[in-house]
N, C-alpha and C positions, 0 to 999 in steps of 0.2 A: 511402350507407354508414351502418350502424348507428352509432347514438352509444351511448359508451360507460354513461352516462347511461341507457337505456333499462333494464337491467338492471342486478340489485344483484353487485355486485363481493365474491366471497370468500361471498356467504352459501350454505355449505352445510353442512349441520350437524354432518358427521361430521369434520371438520377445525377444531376448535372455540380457542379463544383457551389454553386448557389444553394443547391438542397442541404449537400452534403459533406461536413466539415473532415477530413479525415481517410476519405475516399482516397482510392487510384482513381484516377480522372483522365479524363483528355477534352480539353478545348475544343471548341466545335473547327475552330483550323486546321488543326493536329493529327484530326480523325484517322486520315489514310496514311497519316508518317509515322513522327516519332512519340510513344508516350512522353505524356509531363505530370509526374506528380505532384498532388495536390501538399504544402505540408499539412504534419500533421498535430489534428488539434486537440487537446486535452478531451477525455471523455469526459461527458456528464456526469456528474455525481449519482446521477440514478443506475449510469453503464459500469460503474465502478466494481459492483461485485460480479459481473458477468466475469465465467470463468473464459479466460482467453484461449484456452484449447477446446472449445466447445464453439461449435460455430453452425447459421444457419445457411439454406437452399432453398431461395422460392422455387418454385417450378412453376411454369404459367405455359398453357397454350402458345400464347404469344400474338404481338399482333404487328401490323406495319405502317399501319395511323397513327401517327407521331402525336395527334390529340387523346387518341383513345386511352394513351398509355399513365393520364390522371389516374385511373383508380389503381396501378402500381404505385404511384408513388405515395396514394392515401396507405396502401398497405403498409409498404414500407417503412412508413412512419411509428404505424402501429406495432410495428416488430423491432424499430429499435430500441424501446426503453429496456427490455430482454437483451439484447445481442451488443457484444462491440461493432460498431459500422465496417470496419474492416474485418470481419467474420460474417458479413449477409452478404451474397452474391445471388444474381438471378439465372436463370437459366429456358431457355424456351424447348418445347416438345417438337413444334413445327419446323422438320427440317426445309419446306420450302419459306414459311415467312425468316428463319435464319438464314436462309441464303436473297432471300432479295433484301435482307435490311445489309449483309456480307457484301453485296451489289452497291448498297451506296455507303458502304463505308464506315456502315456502324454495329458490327457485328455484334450477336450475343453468345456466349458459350453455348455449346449443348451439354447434357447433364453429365457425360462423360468427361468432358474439357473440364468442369468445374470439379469433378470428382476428384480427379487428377489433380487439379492445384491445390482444394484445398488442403488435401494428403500433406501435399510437398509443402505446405505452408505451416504445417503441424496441427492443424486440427486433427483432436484424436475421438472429441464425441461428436457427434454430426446430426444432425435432424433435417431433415428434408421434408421442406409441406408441399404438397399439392396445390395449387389452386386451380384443379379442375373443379368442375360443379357435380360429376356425380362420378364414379367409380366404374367411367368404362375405357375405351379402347386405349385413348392418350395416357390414362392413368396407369393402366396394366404396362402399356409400354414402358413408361417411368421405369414402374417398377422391376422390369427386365433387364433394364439399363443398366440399372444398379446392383442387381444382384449379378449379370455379368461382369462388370469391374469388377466387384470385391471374389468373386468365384477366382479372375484374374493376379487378385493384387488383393491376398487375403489380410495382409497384415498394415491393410493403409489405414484404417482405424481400430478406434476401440467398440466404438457403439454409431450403430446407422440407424436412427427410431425415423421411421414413417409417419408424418401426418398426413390423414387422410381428406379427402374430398369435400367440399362442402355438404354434401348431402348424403349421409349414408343412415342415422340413427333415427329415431323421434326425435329426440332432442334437438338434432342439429334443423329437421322437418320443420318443428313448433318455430324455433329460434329464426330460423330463416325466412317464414311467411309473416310472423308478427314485425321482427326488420323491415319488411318490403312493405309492409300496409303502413307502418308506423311512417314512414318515410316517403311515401309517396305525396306528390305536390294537392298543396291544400286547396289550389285552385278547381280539382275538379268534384262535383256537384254528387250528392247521394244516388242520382239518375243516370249517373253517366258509368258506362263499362270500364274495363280493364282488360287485355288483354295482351300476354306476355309471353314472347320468343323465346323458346329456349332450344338450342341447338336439337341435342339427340343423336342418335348413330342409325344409319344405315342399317343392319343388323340388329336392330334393335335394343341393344344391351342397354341397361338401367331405365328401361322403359317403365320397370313395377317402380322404381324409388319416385323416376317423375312424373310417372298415376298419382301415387301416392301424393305426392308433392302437390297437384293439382285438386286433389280432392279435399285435402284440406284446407288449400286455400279457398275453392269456393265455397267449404264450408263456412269458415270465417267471412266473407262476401260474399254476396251471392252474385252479385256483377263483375267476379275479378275469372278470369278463364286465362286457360293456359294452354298451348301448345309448340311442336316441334317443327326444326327444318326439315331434320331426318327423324325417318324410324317411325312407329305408328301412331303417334301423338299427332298428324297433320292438321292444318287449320282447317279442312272444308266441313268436319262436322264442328267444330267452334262458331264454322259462322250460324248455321243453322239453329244453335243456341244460344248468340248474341239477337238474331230475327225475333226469338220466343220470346226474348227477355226484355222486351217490352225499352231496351236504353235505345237511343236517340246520337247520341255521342258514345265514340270507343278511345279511350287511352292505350296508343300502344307501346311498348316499355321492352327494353331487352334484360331476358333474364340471363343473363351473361357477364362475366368479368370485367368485357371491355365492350364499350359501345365502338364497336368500330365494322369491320365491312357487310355482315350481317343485319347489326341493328341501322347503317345507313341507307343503303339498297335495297335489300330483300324485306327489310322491316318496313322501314320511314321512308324510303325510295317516292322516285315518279315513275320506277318502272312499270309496262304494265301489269305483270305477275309480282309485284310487293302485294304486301299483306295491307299497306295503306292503300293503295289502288281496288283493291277487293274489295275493302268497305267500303268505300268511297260509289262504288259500282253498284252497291245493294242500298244505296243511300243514306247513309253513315256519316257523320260528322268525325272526323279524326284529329285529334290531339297526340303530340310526342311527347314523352318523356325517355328521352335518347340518354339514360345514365349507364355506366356500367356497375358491376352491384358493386364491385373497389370503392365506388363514392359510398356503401351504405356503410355507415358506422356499427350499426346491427351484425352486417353481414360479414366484415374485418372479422368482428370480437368471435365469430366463428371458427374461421382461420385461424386465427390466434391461438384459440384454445387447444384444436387443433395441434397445433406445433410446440404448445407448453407442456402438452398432457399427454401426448402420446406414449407409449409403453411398449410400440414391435419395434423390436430390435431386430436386427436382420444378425444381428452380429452372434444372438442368443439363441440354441436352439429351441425348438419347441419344446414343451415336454408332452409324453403321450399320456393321454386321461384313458 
């Protein structure tokens, strides 16, 4: 079993002693030495009835853009009037952005590191949300993660509930495209496009949820279009249908957690193969809107719901119908 010891506790930078009253913390000096704890400060009368042996797990992709990482702390925010602050801990999937952010000093657990502590720390109900955007490869790994620990160290909790991904139901579908159109910048005109980056995988997995996704948002607009890095959503037939569609101006937007090395280069980039450079080549007027969806308050209340209402337990077994 990992010691708790092996990793620094609380050090990551975007949740910093300014946000966060209550934290294990470290000083931006401190990073590579010794912790210093933050004291600690009374909860909020809303944290009050949070049960203290129940505690939360973001899980995020993760990123190494020390700006990008605003829409964690929007989240975070939105998760603590639920949680005691010292029962939310985050954790990243990407073993390589965990080791170069381990490279300068400001490491983040992996889910197994936090699994581990929060055990040792007495959490006995545990809820882990996702903030992948749809239900593939990063998310299954999660989930393997964790059912290895506890396969390991069966009696480290009582209850493990899963929340899921942004996008897996109608509901969260409907909920997510009216967030994103409700919240998109007022400045751009009834004539002007949309068009929205969303990752994807290689192997195409959750390609039907963001079809789907994509279809109903052009439903609701008829200039809003979406496509992938990976996987078979690619952009060359988007442009083809941004040419028919008679706009002039394209908004491009990442449909992503964190606007950071995707929505800056491959998105909004001056490289020649970004997605701004391609329009811009078929003669296209381009506008950014470099948010990650963490900024959309829509898109939070997702998550949220997500990690309040979830019902798998990992800890229950199934029953057979």
């Amino acid at each position: 079993m990992i010691e708790t010891s092996s990793y620094l506790p609380g050090a990551f930078l975007p949740f910093s002693s300014v946000f966060l009253a209550g934290l294990t913390l470290f000083s931006l000096p401190a990073l590579s030495t010794a912790p210093c704890r933050a004291e600690a400060s009374p909860a909020p009368a809303e944290q009050a009835a949070v049960p203290q042996q129940e505690g939360l797990l973001l899980v995020a992709f993760g990123t190494s853009h020390q700006d990008a990482t605003v829409s964690y702390r929007e989240l975070e925010k939105d998760m603590l009037p639920h949680y005691a602050p010292d029962r939310l801990k985050w954790s990243y999937t990407s073993s390589i952005i965990r080791k170069k952010l381990a490279g300068r000093g400001t490491p983040v657990p992996s889910v197994e590191e936090n699994l581990d502590r929060m055990a040792r720390e007495g959490i006995r109900t545990l809820r882990v949300q996702s903030l992948h955007i749809a239900p593939g490869e990063e998310f299954s790994r999660m989930e393997r993660q964790i059912v290895s620990f506890l396969a390991r160290h069966p009696d480290s909790f009582d209850h493990v509930f899963i929340g899921r991904p942004l996008l897996e139901s109608e509901r969260d579908r409907d909920e997510a495209v009216t967030a994103f159109l409700r919240h998109f910048p007022a400045e751009r005109k009834k004539d002007e496009a949309i068009l929205l980056m969303g990752h994807g995988q290689q192997e195409g997995r959750c390609d039907m949820v963001l079809s789907d996704f994509a279809r109903e948002l052009n439903d609701r607009d008829n200039l809003a279009f979406f496509a992938t890095v990976e996987g078979t959503r690619g952009v060359a037939p988007i442009l083809e249908q941004l040419k028919k569609s008679g706009a002039k101006t394209v908004w491009l937007a990442p449909f992503m957690l964190v606007a950071g090395d995707h929505a800056k280069n491959d998105l909004g980039g001056d490289e020649e193969d970004s997605w701004a450079s391609m329009l811009r080549k078929e003669g296209f007027t381009v506008k950014t809107h470099l948010k990650g969806l963490g900024e959309n308050p829509g898109i939070r209340a997702v998550f949220s719901r997500h990690a309040r209402t979830t019902a798998d337990d990992l800890m229950t077994p199934k029953q057979a119908h």
